[in-house]
C-alpha positions in Angstrom: 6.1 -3.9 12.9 9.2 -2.1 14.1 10.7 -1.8 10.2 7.8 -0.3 9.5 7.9 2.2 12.6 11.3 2.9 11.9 9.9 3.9 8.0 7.1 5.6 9.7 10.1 7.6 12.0 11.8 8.5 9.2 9.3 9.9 7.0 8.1 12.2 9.6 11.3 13.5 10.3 12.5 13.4 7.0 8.8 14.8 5.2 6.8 16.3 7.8 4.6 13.4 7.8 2.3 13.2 10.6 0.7 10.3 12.7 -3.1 11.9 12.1 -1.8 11.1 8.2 -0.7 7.9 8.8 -4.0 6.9 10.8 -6.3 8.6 8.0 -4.9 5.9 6.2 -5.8 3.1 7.9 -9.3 4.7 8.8 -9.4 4.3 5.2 -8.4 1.0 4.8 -11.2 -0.2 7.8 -13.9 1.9 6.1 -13.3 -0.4 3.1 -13.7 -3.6 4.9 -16.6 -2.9 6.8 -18.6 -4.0 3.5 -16.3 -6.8 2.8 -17.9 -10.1 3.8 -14.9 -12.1 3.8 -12.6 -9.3 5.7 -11.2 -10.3 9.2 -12.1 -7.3 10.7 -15.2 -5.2 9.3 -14.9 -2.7 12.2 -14.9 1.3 10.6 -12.6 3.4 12.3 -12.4 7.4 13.0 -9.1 9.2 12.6 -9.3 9.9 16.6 -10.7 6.2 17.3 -7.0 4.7 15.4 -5.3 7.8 17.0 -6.6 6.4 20.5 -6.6 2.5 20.3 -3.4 0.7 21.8 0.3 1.9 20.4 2.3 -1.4 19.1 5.4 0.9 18.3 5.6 4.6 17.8 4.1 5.9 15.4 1.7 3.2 14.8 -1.5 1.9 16.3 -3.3 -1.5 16.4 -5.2 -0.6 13.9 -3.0 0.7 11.8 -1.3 -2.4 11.4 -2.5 -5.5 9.6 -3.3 -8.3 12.3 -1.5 -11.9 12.2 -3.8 -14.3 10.6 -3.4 -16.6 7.7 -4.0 -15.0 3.9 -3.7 -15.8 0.1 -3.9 -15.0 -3.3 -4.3 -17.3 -6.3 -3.7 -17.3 -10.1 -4.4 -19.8 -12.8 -1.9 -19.5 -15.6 -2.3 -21.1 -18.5 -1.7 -21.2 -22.5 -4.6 -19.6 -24.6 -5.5 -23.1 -25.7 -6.7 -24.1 -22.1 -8.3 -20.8 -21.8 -10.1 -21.5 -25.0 -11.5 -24.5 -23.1 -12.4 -22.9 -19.7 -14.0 -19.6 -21.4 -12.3 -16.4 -21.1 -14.6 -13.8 -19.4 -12.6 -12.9 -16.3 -9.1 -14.0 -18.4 -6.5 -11.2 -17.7 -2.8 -11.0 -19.0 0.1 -11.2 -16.9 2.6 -8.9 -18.5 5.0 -8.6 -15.4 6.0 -10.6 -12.2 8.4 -9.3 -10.4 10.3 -10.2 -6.7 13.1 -8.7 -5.3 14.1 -8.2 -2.0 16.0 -5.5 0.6 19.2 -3.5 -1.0 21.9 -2.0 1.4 21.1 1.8 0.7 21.2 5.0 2.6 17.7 5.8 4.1 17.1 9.1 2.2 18.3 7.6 -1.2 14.8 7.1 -2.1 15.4 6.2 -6.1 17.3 3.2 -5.0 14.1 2.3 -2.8 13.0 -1.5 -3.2 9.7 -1.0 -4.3 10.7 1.8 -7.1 13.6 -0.6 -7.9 11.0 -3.1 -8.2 8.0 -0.9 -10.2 10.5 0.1 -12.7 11.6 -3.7 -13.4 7.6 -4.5 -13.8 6.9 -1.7 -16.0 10.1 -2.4 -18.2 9.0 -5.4 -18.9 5.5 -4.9 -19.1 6.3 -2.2 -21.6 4.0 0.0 -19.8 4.6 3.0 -17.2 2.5 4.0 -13.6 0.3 6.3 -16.0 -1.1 2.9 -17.4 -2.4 1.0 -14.1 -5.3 1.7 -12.4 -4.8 -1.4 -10.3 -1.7 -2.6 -8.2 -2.3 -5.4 -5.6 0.1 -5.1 -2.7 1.0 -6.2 0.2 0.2 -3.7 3.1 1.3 -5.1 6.3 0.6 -0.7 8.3 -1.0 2.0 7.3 2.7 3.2 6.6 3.0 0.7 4.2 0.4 2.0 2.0 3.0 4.8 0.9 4.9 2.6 -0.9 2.8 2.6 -4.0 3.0 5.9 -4.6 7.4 5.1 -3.9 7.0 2.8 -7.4 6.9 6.0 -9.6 9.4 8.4 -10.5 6.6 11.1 -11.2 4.9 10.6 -7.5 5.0 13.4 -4.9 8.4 12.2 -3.2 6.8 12.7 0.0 4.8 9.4 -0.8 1.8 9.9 0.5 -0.7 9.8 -2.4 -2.9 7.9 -0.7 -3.7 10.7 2.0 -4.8 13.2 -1.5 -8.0 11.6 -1.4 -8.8 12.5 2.3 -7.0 16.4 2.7 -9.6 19.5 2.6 -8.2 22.3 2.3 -4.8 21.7 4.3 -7.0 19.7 6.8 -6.9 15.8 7.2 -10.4 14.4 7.3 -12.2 11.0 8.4 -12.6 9.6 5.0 -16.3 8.1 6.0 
């Protein structure tokens, strides 16, 4: 978790960022898994309840991080002949798969970031841009994490924190339930 306090540190120093911004996030994130029959954890969560649980490392919370448990995802690929066979009604197309790892950068050169590095690979050779997904699955280990989406597209608020738009009234952060 401390690489992703460290990111945490630095955005708040760097953006303004706050920790009530970082835990609307994650009350976020729990008030999506309280429906969620499979989730680990379907516990909803107040801005001032993640604010107040146990601090792992500064900025972050327990519940703003992701807890250590086993997880997976799955995809069967195939040729269009197979899928012919198996019925396509929940086929999708794969048009990018990219992984990449860490680059020796200076913090605050953001364009070089690994996951913008990454998004513009994937949308190269896609042959699409951010404007045409509505759905990214990623991995979200913090709350903090969460702003890295946002960090895959040269047109997002540089700040990162597009996931917070959803919850601010009026200059205000707000529990999202």
């Amino acid at each position: 978790m401390d690489i992703y306090a460290s990111w945490a540190r630095f955005h708040m120093r760097e953006f303004g960022t706050t920790q009530e911004q970082i835990a609307a996030v994650s009350a976020k994130n729990h008030a999506h898994s309280v429906e969620n029959p499979l989730a680990q954890y379907r516990n909803p969560y107040t801005i001032e309840e993640v604010l107040a649980a146990p601090p792992i490392t500064f900025p972050l919370t327990l519940p703003m991080c992701a807890p250590i448990s086993d997880g997976a995802a799955a995809a069967i690929l195939c040729t269009e002949n197979a899928l012919a066979r198996f019925g396509s009604a929940r086929a999708i197309e794969i048009r990018a798969a990219i992984l990449r790892s860490g680059t020796d950068r200076d913090a605050k050169d953001l364009e070089h970031h690994i996951a913008r590095r990454t998004a513009r690979a994937a949308y190269e050779l896609a042959g699409v841009g951010p404007k045409d997904v509505s759905v990214a699955e990623v991995h979200d280990a913090t709350a903090m994490a969460r702003s890295s989406r946002s960090r895959c597209s040269s047109r997002a608020d540089r700040r990162g924190w597009t996931d917070l738009s959803a919850w601010r009234d009026q200059d205000r952060w707000t529990d999202p339930r």
